[in-house]
GUDOKE-357864 format. One line per field, with one value per residue (C-alpha): x, y, z; residue in one letter; residue number from 1. Coordinates in steps of 0.5 Angstrom, whole numbers, plus 2048, in hexadecimal, padded with zeros to 3 digits. Layout:
<nodes>
X: c(X ...)
Y: c(Y ...)
Z: c(Z ...)
residu: c(A ...)
num: c(NUM ...)
</nodes>
This chain:
<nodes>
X: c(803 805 804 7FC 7FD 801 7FC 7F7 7FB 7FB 7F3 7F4 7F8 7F4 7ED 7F1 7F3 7EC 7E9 7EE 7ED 7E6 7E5 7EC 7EC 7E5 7E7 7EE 7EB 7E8 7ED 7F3 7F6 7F7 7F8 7F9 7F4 7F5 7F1 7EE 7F3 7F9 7F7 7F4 7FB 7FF 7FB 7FC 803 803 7FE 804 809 806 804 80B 80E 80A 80B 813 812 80D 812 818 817 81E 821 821 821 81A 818 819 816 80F 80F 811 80B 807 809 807 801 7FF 802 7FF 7F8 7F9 7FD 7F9 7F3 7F0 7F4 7F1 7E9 7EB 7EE 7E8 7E2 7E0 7E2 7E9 7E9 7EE 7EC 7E7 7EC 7F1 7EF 7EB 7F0 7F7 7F8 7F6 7F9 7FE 800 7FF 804 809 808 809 80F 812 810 813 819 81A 819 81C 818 81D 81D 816 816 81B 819 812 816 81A 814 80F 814 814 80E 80C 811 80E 807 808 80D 807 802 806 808 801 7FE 800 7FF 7F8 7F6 7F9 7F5 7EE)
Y: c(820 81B 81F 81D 816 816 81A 814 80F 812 812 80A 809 80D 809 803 803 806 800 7FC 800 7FF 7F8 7F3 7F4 7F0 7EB 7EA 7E6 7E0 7E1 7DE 7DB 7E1 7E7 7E6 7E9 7F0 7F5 7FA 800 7FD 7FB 804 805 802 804 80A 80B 807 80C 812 80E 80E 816 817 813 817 81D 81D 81A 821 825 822 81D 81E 81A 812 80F 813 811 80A 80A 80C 807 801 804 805 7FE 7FA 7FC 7F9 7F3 7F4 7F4 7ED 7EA 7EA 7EE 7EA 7E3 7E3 7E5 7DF 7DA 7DC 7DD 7E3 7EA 7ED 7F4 7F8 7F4 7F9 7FF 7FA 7F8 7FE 803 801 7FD 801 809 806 802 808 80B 806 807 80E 80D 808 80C 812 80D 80F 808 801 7FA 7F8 7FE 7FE 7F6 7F7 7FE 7FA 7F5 7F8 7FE 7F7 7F4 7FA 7FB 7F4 7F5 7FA 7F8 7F3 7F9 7FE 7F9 7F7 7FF 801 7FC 800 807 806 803 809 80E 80A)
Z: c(7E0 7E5 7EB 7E9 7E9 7EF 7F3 7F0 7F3 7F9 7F9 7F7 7FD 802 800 800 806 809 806 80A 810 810 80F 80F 817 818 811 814 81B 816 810 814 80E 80B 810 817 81C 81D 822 81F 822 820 819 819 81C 816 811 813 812 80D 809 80C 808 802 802 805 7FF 7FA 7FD 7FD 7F6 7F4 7F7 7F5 7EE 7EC 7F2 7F0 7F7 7F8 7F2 7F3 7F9 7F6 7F1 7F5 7F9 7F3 7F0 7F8 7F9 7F1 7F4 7FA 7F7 7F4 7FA 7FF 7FD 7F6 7F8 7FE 7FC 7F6 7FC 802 7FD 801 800 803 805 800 7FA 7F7 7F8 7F6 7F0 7EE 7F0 7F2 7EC 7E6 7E9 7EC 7E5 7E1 7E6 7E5 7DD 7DC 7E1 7DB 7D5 7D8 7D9 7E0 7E2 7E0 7E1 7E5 7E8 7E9 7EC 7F1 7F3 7F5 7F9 7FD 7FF 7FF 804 808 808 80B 80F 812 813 819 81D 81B 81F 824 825 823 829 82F 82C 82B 831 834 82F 830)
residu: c(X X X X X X X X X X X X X X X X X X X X X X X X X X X X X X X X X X X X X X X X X X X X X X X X X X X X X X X X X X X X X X X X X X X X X X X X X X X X X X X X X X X X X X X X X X X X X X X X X X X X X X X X X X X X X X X X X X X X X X X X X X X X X X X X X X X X X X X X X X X X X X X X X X X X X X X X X X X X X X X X X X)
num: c(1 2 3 4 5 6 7 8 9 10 11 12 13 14 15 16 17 18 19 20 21 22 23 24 25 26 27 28 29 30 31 32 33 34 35 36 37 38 39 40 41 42 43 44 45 46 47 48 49 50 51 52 53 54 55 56 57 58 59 60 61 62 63 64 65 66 67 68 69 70 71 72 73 74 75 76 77 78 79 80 81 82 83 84 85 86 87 88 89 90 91 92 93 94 95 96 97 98 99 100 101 102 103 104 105 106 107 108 109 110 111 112 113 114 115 116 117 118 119 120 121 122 123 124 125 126 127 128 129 130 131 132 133 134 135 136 137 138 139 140 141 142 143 144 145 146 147 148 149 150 151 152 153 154 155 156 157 158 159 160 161 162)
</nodes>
């Protein structure tokens, strides 16, 4: 049963970070109080592998859910990308007065399927709060650790495709 609702959050992400691909690129050369510009290659190049990360993530935890590190690795990406919805996406909608791509599929999609995870890993007593909180963190940092070395990668990358 919570191999369905994995698979729900893997269609939350992959329409989140679509939404951003499309949109956030454009929105980021007028919002620098919030997102540094960023060309549309690089930002295409990080959503990508950020999207191959969390289908890895889920598909090593479908393969193999008894592993605790695995299964803190996909919480911790189920519990960034709820915060990710608030923190930049609603806040910055709220602050700019103007829509930020990702806010409708983060609201509408990542909080809820991923929330819902979240709970169903806690009413099975496979996850603790704290557990929860600091799986969030760490995998938080590591993906925002990431996103400017996958930009900063990305750039030649796609200049050599295009």
């Amino acid at each position: 049963m919570l191999e369905d609702f994995i698979i729900l959050f893997l269609f939350a992400i992959t329409l989140h970070n679509l939404e951003e691909a499309l949109w956030l690129p454009t929105w980021s050369q007028h919002s620098s109080k919030f997102h540094r510009p960023v060309g549309k290659n690089e930002f295409h190049f990080a959503v990508i592998v950020i999207t191959s990360l969390a289908y890895l993530s889920s598909f090593l935890y479908l393969c193999y859910p008894n592993l605790t590190f695995i299964k803190y690795i996909l919480i911790g990406f189920l519990g960034s990308m709820v915060v990710n919805a608030i923190f930049p996406h609603l806040l910055a909608t709220i602050l700019l007065k103007r829509y930020a791509p990702g806010v409708v599929t983060g609201v509408l999609l990542n909080i809820p399927i991923n929330s819902l995870i979240i709970l169903r890993f806690i009413q099975g007593n496979e996850i603790t709060i704290t557990g929860l909180i600091l799986s969030t963190i760490i995998v938080g940092i590591v993906l925002l650790s990431l996103i400017p070395v996958l930009f900063k990668v990305g750039k030649p990358i796609t200049q050599q495709i295009y």
